[in-house]
Steps between C-alpha positions, in 0.01 A plus 500: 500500500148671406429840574172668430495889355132614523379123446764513200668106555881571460788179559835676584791280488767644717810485391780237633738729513413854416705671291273738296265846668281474181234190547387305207060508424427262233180513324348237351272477168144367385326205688780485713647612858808527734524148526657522117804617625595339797769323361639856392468642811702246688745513248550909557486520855770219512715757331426746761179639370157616716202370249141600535275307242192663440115345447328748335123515668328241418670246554414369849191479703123440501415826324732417168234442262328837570877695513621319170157635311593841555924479503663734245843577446473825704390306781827299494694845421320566827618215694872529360486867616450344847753312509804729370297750802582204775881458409760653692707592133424508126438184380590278197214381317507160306185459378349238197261495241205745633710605796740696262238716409426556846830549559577759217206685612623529867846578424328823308434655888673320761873490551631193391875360511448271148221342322570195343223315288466147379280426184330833619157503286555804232328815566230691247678550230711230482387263239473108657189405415621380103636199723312217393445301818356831648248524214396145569445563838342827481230278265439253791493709778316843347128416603662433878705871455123681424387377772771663753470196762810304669618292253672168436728438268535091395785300603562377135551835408743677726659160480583563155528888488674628841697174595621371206849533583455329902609179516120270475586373852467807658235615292190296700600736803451800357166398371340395800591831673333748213200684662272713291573832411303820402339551183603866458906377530448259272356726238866676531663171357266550166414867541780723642369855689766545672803724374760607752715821457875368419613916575386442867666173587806632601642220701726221277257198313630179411278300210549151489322298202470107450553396117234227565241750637170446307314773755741768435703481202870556482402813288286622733709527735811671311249734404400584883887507620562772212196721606634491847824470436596230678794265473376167381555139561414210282474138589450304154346196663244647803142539432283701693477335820878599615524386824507147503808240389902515524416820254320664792793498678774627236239794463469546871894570524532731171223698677726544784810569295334749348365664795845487643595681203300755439438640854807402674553636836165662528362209543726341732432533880771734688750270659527540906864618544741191724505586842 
């Protein structure tokens, strides 16, 4: 189902059977959109779950060329804000790559049940940019950076950088659905501004980190669930693209365990008493 917040395109999934008052918003990262975590979503609200799947603006319609040249990460902040604003309770935010930024940044202000983030992209002052594959790009796609337009990044090379763990069959369908994405959130890949306050997240943050990622290294992203101190969860073989595979799915149901887990009944709709 598609719902529209202030021309904001939102899928919800309703759940099959619901089970749970806090829904699910999943955010997804660079040159991507809600269609990344379809699979996911289904997955979740079969286990009782309401999921809205955000596309940050941008991403549909005639005007996304002009929108996209001017998108920063405060405008996604923005939309996000929206969101959590339209739900009936706190929500739990999932949220990859860029969209843990966005994430961290929202859960500063607005009352949020968990944040979880997946190969979040470090904040200022988190070192990631020593990774080699992210100096290499940085090389290649600097001169398109300067000039702040909607950008492109080539098959070949988030191929080989955010789905080197997927299986190469499912690879060709992620490919065909990248769009272009806006210069000034791509400079946060290479050039993090953004530094959220761990002291005002108050809510509890699970970090989980692929041992394959070449976006986000596996030190990265130890070093981001100490600042916030956040538990942490490790998958030795997952790159950065989590979402995908038979891996996608064992992650999909530790997420759940651990929600279970940590918020236990508050999260658990009140059961109507037998008549």
């Amino acid at each position: 189902m598609k719902k529209q917040i202030n021309g904001l395109l939102i899928e919800v999934f309703p759940p099959e059977s619901p089970k749970f008052k806090s829904p699910l918003v999943f955010l997804h990262g660079l040159w991507s959109g809600s269609w990344c975590w379809r699979q996911w979503s289904t997955h979740f609200s079969n286990l009782g779950w309401e999921c809205w799947v955000v596309n940050f603006r941008g991403r549909t319609g005639e005007s996304r060329p002009e929108t996209l040249a001017q998108l920063t990460l405060q405008d996604c902040l923005e939309d996000l804000r929206q969101v959590i604003h339209a739900l009936a309770s706190p929500p739990i935010l999932l949220a990859h790559s860029l969209g843990g930024l966005v994430a961290q940044k929202a859960a500063e202000e607005e009352e949020t049940a968990a944040l979880i983030l997946l190969s979040s992209l470090p904040p200022a002052g988190i070192q990631n940019r020593s990774s080699r594959p992210l100096r290499l790009l940085r090389l290649k796609y600097f001169p398109l950076m300067l000039l702040r337009r909607p950008m492109r990044i080539q098959d070949k090379d988030f191929s080989r950088y955010w789905l080197a763990s997927l299986p190469e069959d499912q690879r060709a369908s992620v490919l065909r659905s990248l769009v272009p994405e806006s210069g000034h959130l791509v400079a946060e890949l290479f050039h993090p501004t953004v530094s959220p306050e761990p002291g005002r997240i108050r809510c509890p943050v699970l970090v989980v980190a692929g041992g394959e990622d070449a976006v986000v290294p596996a030190a990265a992203t130890r070093e981001l669930a100490q600042r916030l101190g956040a538990e942490l969860k490790e998958y030795p073989h997952h790159g950065h693209w989590m979402m995908g595979g038979e891996a996608g799915e064992e992650t999909v149901r530790d997420i759940h365990r651990w929600i279970i887990q940590r918020l236990g009944e508050t999260v658990l709709l009140a059961q109507l008493p037998e008549s």
